[in-house]
C-alpha positions as CSV (number, residue, x, y, z in Angstrom):
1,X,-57.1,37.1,131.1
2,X,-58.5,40.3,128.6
3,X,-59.4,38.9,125.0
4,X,-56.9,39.6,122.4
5,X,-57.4,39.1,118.4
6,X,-56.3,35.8,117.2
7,X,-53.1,35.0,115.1
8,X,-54.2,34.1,111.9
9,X,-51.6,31.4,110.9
10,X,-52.5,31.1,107.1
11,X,-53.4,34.4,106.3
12,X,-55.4,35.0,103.1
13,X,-53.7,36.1,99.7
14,X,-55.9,39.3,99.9
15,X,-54.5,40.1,103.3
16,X,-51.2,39.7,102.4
17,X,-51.7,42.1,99.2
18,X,-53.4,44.4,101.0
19,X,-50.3,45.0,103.8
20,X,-47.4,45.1,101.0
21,X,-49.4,47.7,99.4
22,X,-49.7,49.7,102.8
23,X,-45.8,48.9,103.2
24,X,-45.2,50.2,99.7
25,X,-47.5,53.0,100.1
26,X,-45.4,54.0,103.3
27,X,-42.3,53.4,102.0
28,X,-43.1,55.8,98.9
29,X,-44.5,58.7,101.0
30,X,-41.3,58.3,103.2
31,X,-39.1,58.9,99.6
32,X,-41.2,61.4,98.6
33,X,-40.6,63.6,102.0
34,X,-37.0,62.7,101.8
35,X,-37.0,64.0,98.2
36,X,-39.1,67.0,99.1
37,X,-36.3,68.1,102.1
38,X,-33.6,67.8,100.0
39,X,-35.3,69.8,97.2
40,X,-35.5,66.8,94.7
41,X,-37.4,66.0,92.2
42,X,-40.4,64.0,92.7
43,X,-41.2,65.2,96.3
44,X,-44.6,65.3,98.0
45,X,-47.0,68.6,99.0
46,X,-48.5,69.2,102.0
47,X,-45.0,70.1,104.2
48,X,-46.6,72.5,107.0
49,X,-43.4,73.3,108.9
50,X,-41.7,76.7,107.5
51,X,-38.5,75.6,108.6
52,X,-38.8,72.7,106.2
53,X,-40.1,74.5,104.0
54,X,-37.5,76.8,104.1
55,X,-35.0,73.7,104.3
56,X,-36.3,72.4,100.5
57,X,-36.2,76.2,99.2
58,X,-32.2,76.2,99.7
59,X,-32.3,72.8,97.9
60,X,-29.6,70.4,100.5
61,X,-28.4,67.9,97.9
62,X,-27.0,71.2,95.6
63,X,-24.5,71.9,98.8
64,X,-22.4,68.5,98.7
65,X,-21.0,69.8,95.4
66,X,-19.6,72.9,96.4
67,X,-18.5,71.4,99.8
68,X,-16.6,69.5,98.2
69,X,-14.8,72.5,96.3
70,X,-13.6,73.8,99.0
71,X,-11.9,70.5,100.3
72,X,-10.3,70.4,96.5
73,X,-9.2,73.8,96.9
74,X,-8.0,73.7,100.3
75,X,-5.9,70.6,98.6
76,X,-4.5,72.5,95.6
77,X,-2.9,75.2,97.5
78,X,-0.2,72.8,98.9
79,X,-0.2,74.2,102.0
80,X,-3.1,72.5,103.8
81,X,-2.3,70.7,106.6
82,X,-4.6,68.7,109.6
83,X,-4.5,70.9,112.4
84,X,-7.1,71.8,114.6
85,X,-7.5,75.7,113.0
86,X,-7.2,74.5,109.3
87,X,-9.9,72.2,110.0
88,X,-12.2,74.9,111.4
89,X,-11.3,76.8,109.0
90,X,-12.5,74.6,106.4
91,X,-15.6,73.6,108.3
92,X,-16.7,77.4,107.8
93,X,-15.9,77.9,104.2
94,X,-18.2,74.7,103.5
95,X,-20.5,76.4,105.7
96,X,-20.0,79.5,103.9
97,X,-19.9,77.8,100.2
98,X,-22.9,75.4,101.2
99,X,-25.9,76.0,103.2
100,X,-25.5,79.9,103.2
101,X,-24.5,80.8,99.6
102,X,-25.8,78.1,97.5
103,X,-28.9,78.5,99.7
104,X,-29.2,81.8,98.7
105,X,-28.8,80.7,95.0
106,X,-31.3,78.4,95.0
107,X,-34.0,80.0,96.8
108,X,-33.6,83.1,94.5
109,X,-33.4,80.5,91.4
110,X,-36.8,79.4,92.8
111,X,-38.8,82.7,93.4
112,X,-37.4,83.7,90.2
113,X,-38.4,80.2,88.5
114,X,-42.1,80.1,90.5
115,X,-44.2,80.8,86.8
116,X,-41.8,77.6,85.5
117,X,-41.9,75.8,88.6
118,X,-45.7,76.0,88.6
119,X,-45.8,73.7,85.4
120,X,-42.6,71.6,86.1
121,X,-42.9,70.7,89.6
122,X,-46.1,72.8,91.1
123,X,-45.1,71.0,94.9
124,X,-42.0,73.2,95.1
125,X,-43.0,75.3,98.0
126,X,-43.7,78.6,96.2
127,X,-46.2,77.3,93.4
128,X,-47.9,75.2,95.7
129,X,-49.0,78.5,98.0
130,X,-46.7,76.9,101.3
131,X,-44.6,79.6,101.5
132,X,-45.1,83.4,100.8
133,X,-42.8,85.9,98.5
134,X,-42.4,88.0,101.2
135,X,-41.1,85.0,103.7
136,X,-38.9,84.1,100.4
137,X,-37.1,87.2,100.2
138,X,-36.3,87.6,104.2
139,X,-35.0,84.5,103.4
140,X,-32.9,85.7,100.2
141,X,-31.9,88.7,102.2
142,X,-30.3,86.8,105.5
143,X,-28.8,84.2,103.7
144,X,-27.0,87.0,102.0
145,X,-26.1,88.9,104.5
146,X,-24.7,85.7,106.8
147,X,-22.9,84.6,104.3
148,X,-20.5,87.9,103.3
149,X,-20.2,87.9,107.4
150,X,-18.9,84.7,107.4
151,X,-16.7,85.6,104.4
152,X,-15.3,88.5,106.1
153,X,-14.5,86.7,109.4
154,X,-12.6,84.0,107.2
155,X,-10.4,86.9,105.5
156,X,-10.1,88.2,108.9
157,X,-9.2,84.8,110.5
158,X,-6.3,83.9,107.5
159,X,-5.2,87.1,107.7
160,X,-6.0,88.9,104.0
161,X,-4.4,92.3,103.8
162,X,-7.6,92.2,100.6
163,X,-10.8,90.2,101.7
164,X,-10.7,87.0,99.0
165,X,-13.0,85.0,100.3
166,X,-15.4,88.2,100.6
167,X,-14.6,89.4,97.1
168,X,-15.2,85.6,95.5
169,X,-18.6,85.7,97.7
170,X,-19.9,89.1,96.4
171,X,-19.0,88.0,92.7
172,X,-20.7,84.6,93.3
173,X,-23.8,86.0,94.4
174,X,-24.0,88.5,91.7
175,X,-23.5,85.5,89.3
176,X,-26.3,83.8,90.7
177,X,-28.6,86.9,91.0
178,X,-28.2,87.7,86.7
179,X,-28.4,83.6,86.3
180,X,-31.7,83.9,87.6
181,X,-33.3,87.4,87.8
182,X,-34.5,89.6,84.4
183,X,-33.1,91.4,82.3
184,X,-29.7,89.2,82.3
185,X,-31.1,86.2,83.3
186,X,-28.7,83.9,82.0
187,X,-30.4,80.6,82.5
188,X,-32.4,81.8,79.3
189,X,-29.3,80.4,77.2
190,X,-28.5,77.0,77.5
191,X,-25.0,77.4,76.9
192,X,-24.3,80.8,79.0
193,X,-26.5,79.7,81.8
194,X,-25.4,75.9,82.4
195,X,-21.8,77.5,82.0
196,X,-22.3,80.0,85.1
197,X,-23.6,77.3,87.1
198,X,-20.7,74.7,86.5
199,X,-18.2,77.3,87.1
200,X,-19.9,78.0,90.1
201,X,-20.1,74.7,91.5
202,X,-16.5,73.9,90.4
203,X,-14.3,77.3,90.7
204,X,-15.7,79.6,93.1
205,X,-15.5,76.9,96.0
206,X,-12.3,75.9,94.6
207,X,-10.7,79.4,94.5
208,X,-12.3,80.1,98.4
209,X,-10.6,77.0,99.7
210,X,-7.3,77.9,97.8
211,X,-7.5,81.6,98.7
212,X,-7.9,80.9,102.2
213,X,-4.9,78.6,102.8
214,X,-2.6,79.7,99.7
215,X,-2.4,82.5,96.9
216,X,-5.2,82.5,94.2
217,X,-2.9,82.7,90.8
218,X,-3.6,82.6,87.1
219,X,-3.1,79.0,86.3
220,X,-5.5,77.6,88.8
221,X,-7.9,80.5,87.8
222,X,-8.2,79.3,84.0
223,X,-7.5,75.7,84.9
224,X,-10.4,75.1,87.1
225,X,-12.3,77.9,84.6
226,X,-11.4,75.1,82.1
227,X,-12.8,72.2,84.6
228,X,-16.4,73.8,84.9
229,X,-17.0,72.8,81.2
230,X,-17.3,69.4,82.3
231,X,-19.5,71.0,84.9
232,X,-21.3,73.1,82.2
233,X,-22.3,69.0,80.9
234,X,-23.1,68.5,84.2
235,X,-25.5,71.6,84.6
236,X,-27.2,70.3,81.8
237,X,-28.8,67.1,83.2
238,X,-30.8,69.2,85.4
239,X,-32.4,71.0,82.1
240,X,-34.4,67.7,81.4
241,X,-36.8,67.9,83.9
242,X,-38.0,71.0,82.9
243,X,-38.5,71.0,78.9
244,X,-42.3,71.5,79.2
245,X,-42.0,74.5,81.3
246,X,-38.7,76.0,79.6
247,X,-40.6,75.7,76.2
248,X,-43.8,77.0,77.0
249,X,-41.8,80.2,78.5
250,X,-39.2,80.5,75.7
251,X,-35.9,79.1,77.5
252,X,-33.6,78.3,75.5
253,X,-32.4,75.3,76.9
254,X,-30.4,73.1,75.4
255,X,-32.8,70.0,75.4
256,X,-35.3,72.6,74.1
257,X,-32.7,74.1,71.3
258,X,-31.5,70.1,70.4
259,X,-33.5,68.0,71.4
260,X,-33.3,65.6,74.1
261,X,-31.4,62.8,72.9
262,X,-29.1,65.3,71.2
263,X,-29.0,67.7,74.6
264,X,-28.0,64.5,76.0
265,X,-25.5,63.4,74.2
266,X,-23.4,66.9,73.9
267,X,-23.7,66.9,78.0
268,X,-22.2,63.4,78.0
269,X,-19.3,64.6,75.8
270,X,-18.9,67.7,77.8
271,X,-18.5,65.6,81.0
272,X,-15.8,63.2,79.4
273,X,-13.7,65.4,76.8
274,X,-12.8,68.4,79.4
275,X,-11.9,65.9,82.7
276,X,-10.0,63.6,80.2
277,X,-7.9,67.2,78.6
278,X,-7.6,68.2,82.8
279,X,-5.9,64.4,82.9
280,X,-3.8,65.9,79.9
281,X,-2.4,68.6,81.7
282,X,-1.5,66.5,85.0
283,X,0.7,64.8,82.3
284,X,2.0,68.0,80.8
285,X,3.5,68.5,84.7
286,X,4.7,65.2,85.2
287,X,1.9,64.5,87.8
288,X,1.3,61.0,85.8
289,X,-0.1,59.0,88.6
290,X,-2.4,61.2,89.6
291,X,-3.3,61.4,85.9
292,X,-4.1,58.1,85.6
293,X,-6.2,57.9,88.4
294,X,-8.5,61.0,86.7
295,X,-8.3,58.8,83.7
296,X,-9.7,55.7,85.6
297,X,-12.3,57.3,87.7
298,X,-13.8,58.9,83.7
299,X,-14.9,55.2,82.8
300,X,-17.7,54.4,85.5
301,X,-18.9,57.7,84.3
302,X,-19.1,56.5,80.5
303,X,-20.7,53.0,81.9
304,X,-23.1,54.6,83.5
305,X,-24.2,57.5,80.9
306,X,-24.8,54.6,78.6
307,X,-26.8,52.3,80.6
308,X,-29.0,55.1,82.1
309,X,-28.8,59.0,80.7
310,X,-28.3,58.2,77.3
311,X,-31.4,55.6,76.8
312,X,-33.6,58.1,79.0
313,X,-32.3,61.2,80.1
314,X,-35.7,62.5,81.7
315,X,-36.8,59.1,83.6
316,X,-32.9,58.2,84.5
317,X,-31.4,62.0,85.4
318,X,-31.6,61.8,89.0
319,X,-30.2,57.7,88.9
320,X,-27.4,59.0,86.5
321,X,-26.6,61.6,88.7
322,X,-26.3,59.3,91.7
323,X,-24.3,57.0,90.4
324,X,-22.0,58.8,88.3
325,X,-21.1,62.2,90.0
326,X,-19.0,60.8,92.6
327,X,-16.6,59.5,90.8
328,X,-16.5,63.0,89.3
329,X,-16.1,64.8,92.3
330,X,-13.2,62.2,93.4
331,X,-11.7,63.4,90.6
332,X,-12.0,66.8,91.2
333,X,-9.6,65.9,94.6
334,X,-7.3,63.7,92.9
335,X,-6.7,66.7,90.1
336,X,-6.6,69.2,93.4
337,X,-4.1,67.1,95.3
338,X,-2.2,66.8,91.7
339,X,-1.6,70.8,91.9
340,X,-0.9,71.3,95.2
341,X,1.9,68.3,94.7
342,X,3.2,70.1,91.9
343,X,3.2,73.5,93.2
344,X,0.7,75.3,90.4
């Protein structure tokens, strides 16, 4: 019989210290590569794989917004319904709204945000030297370039005598280009900046998924136009993590313009006072139900802005934003099945 270490039955309290810290210690680096995949804050360094690194520039967790746009468009046309095509169809316009175009947002957001990103959160990949600005713009370029070709086969596939989907993409991404590059660079005003980005997570998928299985009018145009002011409150949580860099480069942002408890505060009202006037409207066409459910999916939010945004919007931004943005985004598809019901 080969020796084998003995089974200590009563281990000493050092020993057992000792291996929760390792299982801690493991656990933590686990979160922190999760975090840095996904393009969160509070990732690690030291990610050696440039697909992975090119995974984190295009930021995942930004996609499921806009994913979900499309879904809530596709809903408020009225004409959606669950065959085999349509759901194909909708599978490439997340595609399409997702991974390609808000990928290419966010990865030129970050070469154009590298001098902030260096003080704010120096283990994104271009500050910490992983990646190189050349790689980063073949990136920016592709993800381009895929993404009007997927637009185009969409406009060819729903039959668009006038590509929609390829217009909506081509004005997206020249939204996100003067939202981040000079001499526009709208992210350098809190309140024109944090407005392009709501709108674009909350119209543009919205009118995609409506253009491609019903006609884009006026009313859902300035209605969801409307909506993305409860998304410009949203945009504005994601300001708080970088007041240091955005005030040592002269952003105006709104937690630098305010404050932070006052920054937080307007972004809290934002979020509440425009879904609660869309609930209005779903009154004002006699969609009440559907109203009401709007209304009851607004209260988590409120519960849980005041027991974590409000009393620290830096530390909590990330747990606020977890546990409070589904039950916006469910009521962005209640208020898109609403329309389609009524016919808007």
């Amino acid at each position: 019989m080969s020796e084998s270490t003995p089974i200590n039955p009563n281990p000493q309290p050092n020993e057992v210290v000792e291996s929760t810290n390792k299982e801690v210690t493991i656990t933590e680096d686990r979160n922190a590569k999760t975090r840095q995949l996904l393009g969160m804050k509070g990732a690690s360094a030291g990610e050696t794989s440039i697909w992975k690194i090119r995974l984190q520039l295009m930021k995942p967790i930004t996609w499921i917004p806009l994913i979900w746009g499309v879904v809530c468009g596709a809903a408020s046309s009225g004409n959606y319904t669950w065959t085999l095509e349509n759901v194909l169809k909708s599978a490439l316009c997340m595609l399409l709204s997702g991974p390609l175009l808000t990928g290419y947002t966010q990865t030129i957001n970050d070469y154009y945000d590298r001098e902030i990103d260096a003080i704010n959160e120096p283990y994104r990949p271009i500050p910490s030297g992983a990646i190189s600005e050349k790689q980063v713009i073949s990136q920016i370029i592709v993800l381009l370039l895929l993404g009007y070709g997927v637009a185009y086969t969409l406009d060819l596939w729903a039959g668009h005598p006038i590509p929609n989907v390829l217009l909506l993409s081509v004005f997206g991404t020249f939204i996100a280009y003067i939202y981040s590059a000079p001499p526009l660079k709208l992210k350098q005003n809190g309140w024109l900046g944090n407005y392009a980005l709501g709108a674009s997570y909350i119209a543009l998928p919205w009118w995609a998924g409506h253009a491609l299985f019903g006609e884009l009018n006026w009313k859902i145009v300035v209605l969801t136009l409307f909506y993305s002011l409860a998304g410009l409150g949203i945009a504005i949580v994601n300001d708080f993590k970088s007041v240091e860099g955005d005030r040592q480069l002269g952003l105006q942002s709104l937690p630098v313009m305010f404050g932070v408890q006052t920054a937080a505060l307007i972004c809290v009202v934002m979020i509440d006072l425009f879904q609660g006037l869309v609930a209005g409207y779903l009154v004002s066409i006699h969609e009440n139900l559907y109203a009401a459910i709007l209304v009851l999916l607004i209260i988590p939010q409120i519960t849980f802005q005041d027991m974590y945004f409000l009393r620290d919007p830096i530390a909590n931004d990330v747990k606020y934003q977890a546990s409070a943005q589904p039950f916006l985004v469910l009521g962005m598809l209640v208020t898109g099945i609403a329309l389609g019901h009524a016919g808007v």
